[in-house]
C-alpha angles and dihedrals in degrees: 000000000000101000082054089052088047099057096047087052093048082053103057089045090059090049102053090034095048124112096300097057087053096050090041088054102030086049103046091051090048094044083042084054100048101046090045095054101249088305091183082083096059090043092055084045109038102008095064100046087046093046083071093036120108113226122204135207096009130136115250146092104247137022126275095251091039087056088054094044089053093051094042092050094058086039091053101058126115096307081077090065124008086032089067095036087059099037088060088049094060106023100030128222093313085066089070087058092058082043100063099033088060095051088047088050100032088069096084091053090055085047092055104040094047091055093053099044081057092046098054098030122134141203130241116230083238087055101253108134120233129201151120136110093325089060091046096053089049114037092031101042098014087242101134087153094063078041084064099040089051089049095050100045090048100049090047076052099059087060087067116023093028095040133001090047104043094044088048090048090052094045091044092057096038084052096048098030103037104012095244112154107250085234089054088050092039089052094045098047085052096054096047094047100052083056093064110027099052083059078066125222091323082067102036087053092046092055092037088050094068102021094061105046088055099037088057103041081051097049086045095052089049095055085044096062098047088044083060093044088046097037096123083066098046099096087035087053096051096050092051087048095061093024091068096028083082103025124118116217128050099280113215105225105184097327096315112111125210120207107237142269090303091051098044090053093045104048092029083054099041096041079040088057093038094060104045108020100215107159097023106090105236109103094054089062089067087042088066101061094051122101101247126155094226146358091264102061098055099040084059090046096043084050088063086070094067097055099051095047106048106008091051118016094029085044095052097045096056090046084059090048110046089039089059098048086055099044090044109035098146098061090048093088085080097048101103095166140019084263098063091044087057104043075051102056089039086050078065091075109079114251091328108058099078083050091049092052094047096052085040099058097034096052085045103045096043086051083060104049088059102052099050086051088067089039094062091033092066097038082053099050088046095066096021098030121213102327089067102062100083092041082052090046093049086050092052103047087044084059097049083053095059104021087104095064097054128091104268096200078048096055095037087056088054094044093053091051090049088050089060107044096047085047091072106065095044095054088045083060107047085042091050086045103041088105090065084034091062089034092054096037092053087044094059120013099091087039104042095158087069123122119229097208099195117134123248116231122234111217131167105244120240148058107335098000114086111079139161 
């Protein structure tokens, strides 16, 4: 019977990540670039310095950088590391290269997204901002009703990527790795996350705020070290990268076959999307609630995110990877999944690699977990209004508890599904609003201490509720 679930859902996979939803994303990041005016130069040049800036007298709920860490914490979660791991797996090397390319171009749709989640955010009559893809659908192309498709679909997503998959991934490592029974972790997570989540995003940033700059640098140091050990391996590794990202048949790379160029750029793409969400809408949701003077600052800020997360950490992890299948190909014939490859290329760092895997999923994957809480929080409210948030954050927490008992290849079929469809909507958006993307772009990017002075609506959540 599950092998009959799984197939059906395989199916379906295939079907919303086939050739359209790659040239919807790619495209959208390349047309995003391009009418922007390559914009991932001003994030590296002006994003990074304001993400660690303090700004006064703005409205918002969080910090900028608090906005960012929020964002990055539910971003740098275990598809940094077993998403690649499992790209590679079923796309092969080549699968790193369309990656990467996803998360250079996919600046620009971070960029674009963030900008217009601050634009067309609104203001609760209690103070909370709202804002992300829902509110510019409807307040920006009067299509509430794709505001409610994107909102629904979002908030069913935090379940999976958010949640199922990040708990099983931390009770996975602590079982192999410490011998902790995966209850013991499920009931644990839960706790811990219940703590956090019900003090509402003033809490979430606070933890995410500390938790992300350390779990990183961590996470960095750790890749540093095995590129050293492996360095013979490095330029190899680089040439069979870009050699298979484009070949087209399955390449064989000591013993691990890839499946193809179809299957590099699908798996590259969707592991690509599912670690740093550009396109999909999430990420801008945390940008609304940040003080910022105007749309343009944070969305240069929020498009940091993406490069840190897939141009640097994704980057480096499939550099680890792919050097250590090379340099190990004998033991290759043992590796089943992208987990076992990665606990393999982090056993390469003498005592303390396995250490350095397990802090770093669990950090990653707890961080997660908490950013994606605020992430469904705010797509529920938006269709149930307030009244729907403890019944969201129950549920949660209920998931967390059982999430390492369920079939971890099954959940991360239906993640990737979710983070299609609720990628849709929210690229019909930024294509429709492109127009006030390029306009408010050109108004403050060279003046980004300008203050944008319109006023913020205040508008009851819910059905029927939320107007201009």
């Amino acid at each position: 019977m599950y092998d009959k679930i799984y197939s059906a859902v395989q199916s379906v996979d295939d079907f919303v990540w086939g050739w359209w939803m790659i040239i919807l994303l790619l495209g959208t990041h390349v047309f995003l670039t391009l009418r922007t005016g390559f914009i991932q130069r001003k994030t590296i040049m002006k994003g990074i310095p304001l993400s660690v800036s303090k700004e006064e007298g703005a409205d918002g709920e969080v910090s900028q950088f608090g906005a960012l860490a929020t964002a990055l914490a539910s971003t740098i979660g275990t598809g940094n590391i077993i998403g690649v791991g499992t790209a590679i797996a079923l796309g092969g090397p080549g699968a790193v290269l369309w990656c990467w390319l996803t998360g250079v171009f996919g600046i620009a749709t971070k960029y674009a997204e963030s900008l217009i989640a601050v634009k067309y955010r609104v203001k609760t009559p209690d103070g909370r901002m709202q804002g992300g893809a829902m509110y510019a659908l409807e307040r920006g192309l009067n299509l509430k009703w794709l505001g409610m498709i994107f909102s629904v679909f979002a908030g069913c997503a935090s379940f999976g990527i958010g949640c199922a998959t990040q708990v099983n991934a931390i009770a996975e490592v602590c079982n192999t790795n410490l011998g902790i029974d995966p209850w013991i972790v499920g009931v644990v997570i839960a706790v811990l996350t219940a703590f956090v989540i019900f003090g509402g995003i003033k809490s979430i940033a606070s933890v995410c705020e500390k938790l992300v700059p350390f779990m990183a640098l961590f996470y960095v140091i750790g890749c540093i070290i095995i590129l050293g050990i492996n360095h013979e391996y490095i330029i190899p590794t680089v040439t069979t990268i870009c050699r298979l990202a484009f070949a087209d048949q399955g390449a064989v790379v000591g013993g691990l076959v890839g499946g193809g160029l179809r299957y590099a750029i699908q798996y590259g793409v969707a592991r690509g999307l599912f670690s740093n969400e550009s396109g999909m809408g999430s990420a801008p949701i945390a940008a609304a609630a940040a003080r910022t003077k105007n749309p343009v600052r944070q969305a240069l800020v929020s498009s940091t995110g993406t490069f840190w997360d897939t141009v640097v950490v994704c980057l480096m992890t499939g550099l680890v990877l792919v050097s250590t299948m090379l340099k190990n190909p004998d033991l290759l014939s043992t590796v089943d999944n992208g987990g076992q490859l990665t606990t393999m290329a982090f056993s390469q760092i003498p005592y303390f690699g396995p250490f350095i895997l397990v802090v770093g999923i669990i950090t990653f994957a707890y961080s997660t977990i908490l950013g994606w809480a605020y992430y469904g929080e705010r797509c529920v409210e938006y269709f149930a209004g307030k009244f729907g948030l403890i019944p969201y954050r129950v549920l949660y927490i209920a998931v967390a508890l059982i999430a390492p008992v369920l079939a971890l290849d099954l959940v991360w079929l239906i993640a990737d599904i979710l983070n299609a469809l609720m990628a849709i909507p929210n690229l019909i958006a930024v294509l429709l609003l492109s127009p006030v993307i390029v306009k408010e772009t050109k108004k403050y990017v060279n003046n980004l201490d300008a203050v944008d002075d319109t006023p913020i609506p205040v508008v009851e959540t819910g059905i029927g509720n939320s107007k201009k």
